[in-house]
N, CA, C and O atoms as a GROMACS GRO file, in nm:
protein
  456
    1UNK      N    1  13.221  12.964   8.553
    1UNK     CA    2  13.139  13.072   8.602
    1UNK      C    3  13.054  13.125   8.487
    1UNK      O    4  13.108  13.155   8.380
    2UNK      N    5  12.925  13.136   8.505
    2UNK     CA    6  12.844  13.180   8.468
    2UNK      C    7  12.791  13.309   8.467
    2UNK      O    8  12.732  13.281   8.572
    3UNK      N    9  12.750  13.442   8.444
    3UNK     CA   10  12.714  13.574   8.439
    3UNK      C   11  12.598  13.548   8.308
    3UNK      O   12  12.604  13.488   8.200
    4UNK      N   13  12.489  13.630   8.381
    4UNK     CA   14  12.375  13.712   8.323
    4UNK      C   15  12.329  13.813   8.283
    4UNK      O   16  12.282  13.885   8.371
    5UNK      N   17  12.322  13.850   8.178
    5UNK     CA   18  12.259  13.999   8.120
    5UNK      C   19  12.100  13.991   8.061
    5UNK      O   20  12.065  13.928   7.962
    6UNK      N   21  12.042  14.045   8.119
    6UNK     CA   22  11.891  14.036   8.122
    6UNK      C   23  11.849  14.181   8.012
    6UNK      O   24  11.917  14.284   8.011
    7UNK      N   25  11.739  14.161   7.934
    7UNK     CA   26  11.684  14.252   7.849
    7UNK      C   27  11.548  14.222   7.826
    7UNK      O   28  11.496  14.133   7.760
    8UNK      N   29  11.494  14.326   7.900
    8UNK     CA   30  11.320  14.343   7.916
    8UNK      C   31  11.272  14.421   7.792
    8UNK      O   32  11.348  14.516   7.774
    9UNK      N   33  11.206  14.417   7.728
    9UNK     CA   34  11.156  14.487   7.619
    9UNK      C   35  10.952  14.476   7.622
    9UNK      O   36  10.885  14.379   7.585
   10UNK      N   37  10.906  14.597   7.671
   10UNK     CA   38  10.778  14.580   7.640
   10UNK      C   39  10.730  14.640   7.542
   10UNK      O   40  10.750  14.762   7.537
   11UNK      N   41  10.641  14.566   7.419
   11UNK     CA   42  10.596  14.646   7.328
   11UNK      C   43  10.432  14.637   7.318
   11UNK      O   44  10.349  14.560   7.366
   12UNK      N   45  10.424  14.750   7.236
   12UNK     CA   46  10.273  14.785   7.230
   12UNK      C   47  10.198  14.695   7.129
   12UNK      O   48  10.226  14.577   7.106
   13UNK      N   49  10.122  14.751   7.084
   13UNK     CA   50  10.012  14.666   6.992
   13UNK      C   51  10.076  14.659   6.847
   13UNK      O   52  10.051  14.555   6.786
   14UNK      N   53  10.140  14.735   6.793
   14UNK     CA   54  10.201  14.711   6.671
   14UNK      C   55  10.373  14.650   6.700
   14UNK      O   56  10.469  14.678   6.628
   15UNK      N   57  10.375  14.589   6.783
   15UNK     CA   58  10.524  14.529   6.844
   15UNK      C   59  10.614  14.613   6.853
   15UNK      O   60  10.727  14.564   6.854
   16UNK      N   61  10.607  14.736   6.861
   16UNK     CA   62  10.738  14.852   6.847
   16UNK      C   63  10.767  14.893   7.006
   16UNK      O   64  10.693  14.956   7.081
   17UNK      N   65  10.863  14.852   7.025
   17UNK     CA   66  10.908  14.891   7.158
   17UNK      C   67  10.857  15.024   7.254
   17UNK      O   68  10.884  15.144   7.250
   18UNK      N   69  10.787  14.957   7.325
   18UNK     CA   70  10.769  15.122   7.440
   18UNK      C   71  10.824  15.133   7.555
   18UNK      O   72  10.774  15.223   7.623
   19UNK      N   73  10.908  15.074   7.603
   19UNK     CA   74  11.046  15.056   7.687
   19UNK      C   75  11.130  14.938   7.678
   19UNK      O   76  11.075  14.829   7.662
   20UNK      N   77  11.253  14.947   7.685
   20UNK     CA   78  11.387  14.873   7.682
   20UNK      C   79  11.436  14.893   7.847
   20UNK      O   80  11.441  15.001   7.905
   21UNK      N   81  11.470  14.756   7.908
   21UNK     CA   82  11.498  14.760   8.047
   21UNK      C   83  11.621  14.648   7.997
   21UNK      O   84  11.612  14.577   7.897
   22UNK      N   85  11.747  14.651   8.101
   22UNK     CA   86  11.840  14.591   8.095
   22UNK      C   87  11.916  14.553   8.238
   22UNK      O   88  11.945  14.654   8.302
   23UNK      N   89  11.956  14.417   8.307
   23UNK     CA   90  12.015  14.457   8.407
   23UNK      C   91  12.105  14.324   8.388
   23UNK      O   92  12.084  14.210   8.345
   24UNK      N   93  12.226  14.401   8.447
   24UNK     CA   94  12.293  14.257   8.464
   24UNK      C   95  12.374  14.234   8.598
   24UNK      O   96  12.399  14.340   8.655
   25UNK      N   97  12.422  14.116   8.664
   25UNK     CA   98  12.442  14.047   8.798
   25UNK      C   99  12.559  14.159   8.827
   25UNK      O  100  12.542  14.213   8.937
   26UNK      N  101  12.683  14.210   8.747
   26UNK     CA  102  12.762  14.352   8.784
   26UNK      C  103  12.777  14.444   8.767
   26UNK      O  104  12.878  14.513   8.775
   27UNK      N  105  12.578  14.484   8.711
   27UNK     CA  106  12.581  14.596   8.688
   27UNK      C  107  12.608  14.730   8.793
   27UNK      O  108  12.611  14.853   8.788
   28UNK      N  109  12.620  14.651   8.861
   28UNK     CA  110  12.627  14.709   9.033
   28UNK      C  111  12.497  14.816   9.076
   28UNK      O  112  12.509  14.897   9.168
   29UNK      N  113  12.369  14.804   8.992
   29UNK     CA  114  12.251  14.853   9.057
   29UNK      C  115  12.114  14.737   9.089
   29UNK      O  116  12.106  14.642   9.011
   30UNK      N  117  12.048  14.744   9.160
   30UNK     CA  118  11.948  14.753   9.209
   30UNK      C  119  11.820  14.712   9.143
   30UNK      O  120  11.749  14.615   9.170
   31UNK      N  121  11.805  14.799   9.058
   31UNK     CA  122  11.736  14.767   8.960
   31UNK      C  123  11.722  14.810   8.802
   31UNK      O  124  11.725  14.927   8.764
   32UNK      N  125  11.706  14.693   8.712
   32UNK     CA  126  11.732  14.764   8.582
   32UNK      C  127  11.756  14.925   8.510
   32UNK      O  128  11.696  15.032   8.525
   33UNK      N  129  11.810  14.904   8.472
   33UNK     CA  130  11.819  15.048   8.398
   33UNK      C  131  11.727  15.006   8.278
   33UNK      O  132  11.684  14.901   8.230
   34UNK      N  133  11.715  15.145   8.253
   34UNK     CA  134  11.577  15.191   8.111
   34UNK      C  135  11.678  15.280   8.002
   34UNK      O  136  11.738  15.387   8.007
   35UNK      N  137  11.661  15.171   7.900
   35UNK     CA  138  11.692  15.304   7.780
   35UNK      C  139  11.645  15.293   7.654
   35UNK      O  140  11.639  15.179   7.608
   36UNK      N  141  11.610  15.388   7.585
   36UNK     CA  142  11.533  15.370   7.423
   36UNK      C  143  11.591  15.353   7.312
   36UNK      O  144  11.541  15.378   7.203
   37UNK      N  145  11.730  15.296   7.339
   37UNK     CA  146  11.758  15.230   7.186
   37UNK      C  147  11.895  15.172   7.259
   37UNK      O  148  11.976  15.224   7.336
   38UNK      N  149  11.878  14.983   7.174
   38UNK     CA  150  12.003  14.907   7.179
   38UNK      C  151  12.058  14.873   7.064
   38UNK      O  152  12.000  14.911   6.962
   39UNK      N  153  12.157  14.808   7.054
   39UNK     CA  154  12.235  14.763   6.947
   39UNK      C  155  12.309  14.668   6.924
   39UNK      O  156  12.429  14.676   6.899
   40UNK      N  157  12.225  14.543   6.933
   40UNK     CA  158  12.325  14.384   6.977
   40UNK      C  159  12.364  14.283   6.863
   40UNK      O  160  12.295  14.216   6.785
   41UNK      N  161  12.506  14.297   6.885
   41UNK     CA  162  12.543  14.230   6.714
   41UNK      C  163  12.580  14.069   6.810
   41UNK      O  164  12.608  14.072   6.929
   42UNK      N  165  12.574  13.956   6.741
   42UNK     CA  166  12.620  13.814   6.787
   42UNK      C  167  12.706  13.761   6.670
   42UNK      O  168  12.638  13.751   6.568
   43UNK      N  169  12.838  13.724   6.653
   43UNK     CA  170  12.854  13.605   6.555
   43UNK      C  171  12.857  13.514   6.572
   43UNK      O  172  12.916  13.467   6.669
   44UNK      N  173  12.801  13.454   6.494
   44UNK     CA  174  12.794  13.319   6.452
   44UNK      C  175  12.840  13.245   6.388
   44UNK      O  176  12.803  13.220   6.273
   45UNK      N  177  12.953  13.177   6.462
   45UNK     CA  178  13.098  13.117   6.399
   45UNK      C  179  13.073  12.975   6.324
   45UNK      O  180  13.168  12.906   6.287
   46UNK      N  181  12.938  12.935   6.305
   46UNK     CA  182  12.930  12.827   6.192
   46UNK      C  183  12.913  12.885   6.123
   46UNK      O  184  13.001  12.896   6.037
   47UNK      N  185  12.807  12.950   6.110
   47UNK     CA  186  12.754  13.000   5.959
   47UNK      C  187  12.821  13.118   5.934
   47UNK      O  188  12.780  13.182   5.837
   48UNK      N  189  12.912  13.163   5.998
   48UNK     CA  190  13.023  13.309   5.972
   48UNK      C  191  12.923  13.421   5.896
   48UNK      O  192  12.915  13.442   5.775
   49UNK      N  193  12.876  13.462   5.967
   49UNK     CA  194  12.787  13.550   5.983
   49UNK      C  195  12.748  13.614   6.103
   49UNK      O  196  12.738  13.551   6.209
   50UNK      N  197  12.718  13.781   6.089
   50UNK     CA  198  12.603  13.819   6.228
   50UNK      C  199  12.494  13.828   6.256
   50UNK      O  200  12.428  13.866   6.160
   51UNK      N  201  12.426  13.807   6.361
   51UNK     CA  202  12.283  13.828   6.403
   51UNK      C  203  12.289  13.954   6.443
   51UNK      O  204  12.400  13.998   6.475
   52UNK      N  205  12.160  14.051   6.450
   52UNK     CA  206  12.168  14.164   6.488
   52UNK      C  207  12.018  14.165   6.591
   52UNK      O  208  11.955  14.067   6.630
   53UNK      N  209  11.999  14.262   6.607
   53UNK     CA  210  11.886  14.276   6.726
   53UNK      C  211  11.934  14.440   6.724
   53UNK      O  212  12.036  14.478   6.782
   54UNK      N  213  11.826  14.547   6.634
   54UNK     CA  214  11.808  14.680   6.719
   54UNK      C  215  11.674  14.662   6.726
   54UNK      O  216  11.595  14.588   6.667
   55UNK      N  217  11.659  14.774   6.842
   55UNK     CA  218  11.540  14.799   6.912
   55UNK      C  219  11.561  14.927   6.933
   55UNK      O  220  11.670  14.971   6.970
   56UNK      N  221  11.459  14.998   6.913
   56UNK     CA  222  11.473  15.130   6.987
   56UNK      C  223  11.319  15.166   7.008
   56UNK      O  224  11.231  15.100   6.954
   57UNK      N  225  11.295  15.266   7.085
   57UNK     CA  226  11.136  15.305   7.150
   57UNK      C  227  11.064  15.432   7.058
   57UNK      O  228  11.127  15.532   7.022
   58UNK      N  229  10.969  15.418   7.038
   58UNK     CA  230  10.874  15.538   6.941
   58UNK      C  231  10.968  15.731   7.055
   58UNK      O  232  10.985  15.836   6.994
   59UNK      N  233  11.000  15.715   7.192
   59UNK     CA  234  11.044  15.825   7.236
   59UNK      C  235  11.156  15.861   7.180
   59UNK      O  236  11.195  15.978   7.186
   60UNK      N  237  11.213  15.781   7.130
   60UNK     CA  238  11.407  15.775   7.076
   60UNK      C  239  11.381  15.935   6.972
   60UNK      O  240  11.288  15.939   6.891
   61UNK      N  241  11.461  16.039   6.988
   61UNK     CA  242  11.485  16.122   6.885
   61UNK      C  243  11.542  16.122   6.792
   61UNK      O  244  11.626  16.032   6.781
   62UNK      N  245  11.530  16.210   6.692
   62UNK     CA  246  11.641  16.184   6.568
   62UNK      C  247  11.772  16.265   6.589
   62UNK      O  248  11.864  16.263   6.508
   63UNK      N  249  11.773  16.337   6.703
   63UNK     CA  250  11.859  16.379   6.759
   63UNK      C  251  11.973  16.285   6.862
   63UNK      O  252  12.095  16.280   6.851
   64UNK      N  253  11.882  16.214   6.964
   64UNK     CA  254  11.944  16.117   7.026
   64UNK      C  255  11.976  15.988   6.929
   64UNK      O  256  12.088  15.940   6.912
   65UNK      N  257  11.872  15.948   6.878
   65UNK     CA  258  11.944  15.795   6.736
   65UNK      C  259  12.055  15.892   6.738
   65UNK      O  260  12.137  15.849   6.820
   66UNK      N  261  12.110  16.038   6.670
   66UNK     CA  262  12.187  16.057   6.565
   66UNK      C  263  12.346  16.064   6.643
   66UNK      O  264  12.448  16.050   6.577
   67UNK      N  265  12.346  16.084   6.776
   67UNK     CA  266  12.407  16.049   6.882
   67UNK      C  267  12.515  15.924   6.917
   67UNK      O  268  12.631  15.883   6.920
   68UNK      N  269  12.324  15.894   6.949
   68UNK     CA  270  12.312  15.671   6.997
   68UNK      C  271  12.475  15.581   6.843
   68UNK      O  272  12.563  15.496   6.851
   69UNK      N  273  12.422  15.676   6.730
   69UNK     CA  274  12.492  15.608   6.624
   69UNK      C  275  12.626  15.662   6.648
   69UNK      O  276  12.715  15.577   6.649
   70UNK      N  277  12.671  15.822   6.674
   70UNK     CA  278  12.782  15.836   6.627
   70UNK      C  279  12.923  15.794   6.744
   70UNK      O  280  13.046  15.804   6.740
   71UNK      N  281  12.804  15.737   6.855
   71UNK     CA  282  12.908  15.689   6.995
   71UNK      C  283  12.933  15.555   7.029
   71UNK      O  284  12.993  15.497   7.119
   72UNK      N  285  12.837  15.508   6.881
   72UNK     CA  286  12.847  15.286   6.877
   72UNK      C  287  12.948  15.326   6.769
   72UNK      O  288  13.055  15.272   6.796
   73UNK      N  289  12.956  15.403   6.655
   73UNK     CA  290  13.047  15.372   6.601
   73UNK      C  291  13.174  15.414   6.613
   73UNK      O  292  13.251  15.371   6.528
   74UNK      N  293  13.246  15.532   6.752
   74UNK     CA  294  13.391  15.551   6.826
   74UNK      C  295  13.384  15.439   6.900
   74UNK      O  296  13.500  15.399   6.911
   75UNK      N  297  13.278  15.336   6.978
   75UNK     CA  298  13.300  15.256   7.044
   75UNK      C  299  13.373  15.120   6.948
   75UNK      O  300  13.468  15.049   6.981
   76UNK      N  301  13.286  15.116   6.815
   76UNK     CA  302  13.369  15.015   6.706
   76UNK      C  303  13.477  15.043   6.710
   76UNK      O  304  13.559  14.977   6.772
   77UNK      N  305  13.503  15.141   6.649
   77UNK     CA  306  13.652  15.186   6.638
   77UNK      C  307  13.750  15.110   6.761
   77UNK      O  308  13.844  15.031   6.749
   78UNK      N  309  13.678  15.174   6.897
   78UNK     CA  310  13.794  15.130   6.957
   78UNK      C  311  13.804  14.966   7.005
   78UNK      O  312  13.894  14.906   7.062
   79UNK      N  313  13.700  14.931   6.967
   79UNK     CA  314  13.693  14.759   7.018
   79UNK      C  315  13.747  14.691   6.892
   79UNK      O  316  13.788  14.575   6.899
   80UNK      N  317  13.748  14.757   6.783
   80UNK     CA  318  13.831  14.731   6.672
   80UNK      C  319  13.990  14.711   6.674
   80UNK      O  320  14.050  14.605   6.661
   81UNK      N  321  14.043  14.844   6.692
   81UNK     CA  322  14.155  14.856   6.783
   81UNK      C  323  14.222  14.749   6.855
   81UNK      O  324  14.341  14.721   6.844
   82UNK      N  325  14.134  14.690   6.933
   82UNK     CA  326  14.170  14.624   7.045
   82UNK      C  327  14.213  14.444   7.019
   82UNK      O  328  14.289  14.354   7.052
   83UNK      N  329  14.105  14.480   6.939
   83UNK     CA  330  14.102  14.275   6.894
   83UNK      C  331  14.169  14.284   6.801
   83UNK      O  332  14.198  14.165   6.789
   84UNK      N  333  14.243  14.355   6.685
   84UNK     CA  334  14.336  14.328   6.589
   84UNK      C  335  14.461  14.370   6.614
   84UNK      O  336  14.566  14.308   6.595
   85UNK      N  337  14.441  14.499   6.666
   85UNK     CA  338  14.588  14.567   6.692
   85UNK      C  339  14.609  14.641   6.586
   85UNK      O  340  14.722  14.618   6.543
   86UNK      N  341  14.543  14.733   6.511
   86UNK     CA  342  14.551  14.790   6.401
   86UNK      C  343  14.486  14.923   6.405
   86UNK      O  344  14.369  14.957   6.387
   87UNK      N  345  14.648  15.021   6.446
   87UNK     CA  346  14.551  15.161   6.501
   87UNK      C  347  14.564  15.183   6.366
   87UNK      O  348  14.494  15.283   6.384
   88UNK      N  349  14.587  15.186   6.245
   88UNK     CA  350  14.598  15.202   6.126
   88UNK      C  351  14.418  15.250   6.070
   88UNK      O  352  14.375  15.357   6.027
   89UNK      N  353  14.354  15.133   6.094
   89UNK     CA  354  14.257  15.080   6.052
   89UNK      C  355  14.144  15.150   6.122
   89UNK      O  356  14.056  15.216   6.067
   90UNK      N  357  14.163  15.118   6.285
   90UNK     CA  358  14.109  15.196   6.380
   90UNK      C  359  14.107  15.414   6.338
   90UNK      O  360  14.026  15.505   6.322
   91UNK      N  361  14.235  15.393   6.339
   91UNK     CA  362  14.276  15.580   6.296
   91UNK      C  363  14.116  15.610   6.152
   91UNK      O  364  14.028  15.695   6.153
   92UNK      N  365  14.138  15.525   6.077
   92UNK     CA  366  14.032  15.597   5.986
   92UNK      C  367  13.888  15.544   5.999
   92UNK      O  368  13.810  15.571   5.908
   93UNK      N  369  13.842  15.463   6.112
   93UNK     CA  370  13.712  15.454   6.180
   93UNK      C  371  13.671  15.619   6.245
   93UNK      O  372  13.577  15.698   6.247
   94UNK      N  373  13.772  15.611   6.280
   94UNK     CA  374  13.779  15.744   6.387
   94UNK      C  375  13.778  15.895   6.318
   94UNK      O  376  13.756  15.997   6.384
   95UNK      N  377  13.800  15.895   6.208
   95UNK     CA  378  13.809  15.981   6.088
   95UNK      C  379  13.657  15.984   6.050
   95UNK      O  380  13.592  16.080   6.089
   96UNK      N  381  13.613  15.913   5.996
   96UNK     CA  382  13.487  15.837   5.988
   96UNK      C  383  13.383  15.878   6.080
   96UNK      O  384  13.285  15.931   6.026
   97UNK      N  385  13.383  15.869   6.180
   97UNK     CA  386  13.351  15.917   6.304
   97UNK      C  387  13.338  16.083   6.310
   97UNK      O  388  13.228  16.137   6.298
   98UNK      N  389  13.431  16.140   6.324
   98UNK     CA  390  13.409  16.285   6.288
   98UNK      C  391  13.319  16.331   6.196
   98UNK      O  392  13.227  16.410   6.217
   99UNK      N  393  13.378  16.232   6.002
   99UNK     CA  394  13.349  16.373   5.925
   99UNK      C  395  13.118  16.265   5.955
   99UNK      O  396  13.041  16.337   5.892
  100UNK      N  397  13.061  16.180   6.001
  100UNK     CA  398  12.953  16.149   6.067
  100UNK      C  399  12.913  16.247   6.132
  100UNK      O  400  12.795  16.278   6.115
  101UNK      N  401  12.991  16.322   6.222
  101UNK     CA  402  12.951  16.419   6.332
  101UNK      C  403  12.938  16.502   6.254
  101UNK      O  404  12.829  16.488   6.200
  102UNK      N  405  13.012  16.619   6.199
  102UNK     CA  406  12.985  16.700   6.146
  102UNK      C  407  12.864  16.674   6.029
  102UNK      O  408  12.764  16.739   6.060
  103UNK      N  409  12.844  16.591   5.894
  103UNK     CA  410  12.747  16.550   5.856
  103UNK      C  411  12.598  16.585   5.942
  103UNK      O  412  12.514  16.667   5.905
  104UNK      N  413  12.593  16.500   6.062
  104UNK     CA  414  12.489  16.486   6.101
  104UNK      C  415  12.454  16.616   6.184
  104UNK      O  416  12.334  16.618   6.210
  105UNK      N  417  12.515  16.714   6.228
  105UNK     CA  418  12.541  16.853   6.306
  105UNK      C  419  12.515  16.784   6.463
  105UNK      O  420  12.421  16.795   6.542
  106UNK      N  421  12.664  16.696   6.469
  106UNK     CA  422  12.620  16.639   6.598
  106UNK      C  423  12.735  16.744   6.701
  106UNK      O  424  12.854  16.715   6.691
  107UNK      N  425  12.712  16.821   6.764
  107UNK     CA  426  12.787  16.894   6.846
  107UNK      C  427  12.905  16.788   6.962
  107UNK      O  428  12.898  16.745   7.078
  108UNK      N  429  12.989  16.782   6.869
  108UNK     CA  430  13.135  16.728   6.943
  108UNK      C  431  13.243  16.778   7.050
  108UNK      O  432  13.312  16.873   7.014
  109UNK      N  433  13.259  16.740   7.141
  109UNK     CA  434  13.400  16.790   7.248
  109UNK      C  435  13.517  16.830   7.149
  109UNK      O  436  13.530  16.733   7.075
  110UNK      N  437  13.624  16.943   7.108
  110UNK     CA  438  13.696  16.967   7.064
  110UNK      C  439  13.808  16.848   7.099
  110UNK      O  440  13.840  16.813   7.213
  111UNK      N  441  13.859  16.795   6.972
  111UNK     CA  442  14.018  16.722   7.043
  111UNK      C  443  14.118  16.801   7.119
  111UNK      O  444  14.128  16.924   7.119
  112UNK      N  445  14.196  16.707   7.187
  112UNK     CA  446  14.298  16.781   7.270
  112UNK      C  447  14.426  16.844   7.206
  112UNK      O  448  14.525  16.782   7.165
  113UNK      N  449  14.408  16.958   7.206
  113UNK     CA  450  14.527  17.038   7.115
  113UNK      C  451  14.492  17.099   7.011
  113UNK      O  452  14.570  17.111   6.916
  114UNK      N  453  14.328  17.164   7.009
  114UNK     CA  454  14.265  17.197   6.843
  114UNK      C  455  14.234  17.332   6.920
  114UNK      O  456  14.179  17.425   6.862
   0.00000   0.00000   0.00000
């Protein structure tokens, strides 16, 4: 079985993205979704290395980037987590993660029990 993830990107005259469209076969909508900044890492298990691909749109804020960044990197954390088994490792991504938020004055949900 086969599955598709589609990524539309139209850019302007200096090639800088002026919309990001994405849809895929379970995304369970209709029609693509639109958003102004992605973040696609690939490895590449010959040359053990990654490819990367960001894109983001001239609308993207430095408010939303500062966001966009601090919720790819709890998402590392936890996909980290997952493929090693090392809440050890994971625990100070997540540390990481915070003292980012505060740094950046990114307004955070209180943890449970603070």
């Amino acid at each position: 079985m086969k599955k598709q993830i589609r990524i539309n990107v139209d850019l302007d005259h200096e090639n800088v993205p002026k919309s990001i469209e994405w849809d895929a076969e379970d995304a369970g909508e209709t029609e693509p979704a639109a958003c102004k900044a992605m973040i696609m890492s690939l490895w590449d298990h010959r040359r053990k290395n990654t490819m990367r691909l960001d894109l983001w749109t001239r609308d993207m804020t430095v408010d939303e980037m500062k966001i966009f960044f601090h919720e790819t990197l709890i998402t590392m954390a936890d996909t980290l987590e997952k493929s090693i088994a090392d809440d050890r490792i994971a625990g100070d991504m997540r540390d990481f993660c915070a003292y980012f938020a505060e740094k950046m004055e990114i307004a955070t949900p209180d943890e449970p029990g603070t």
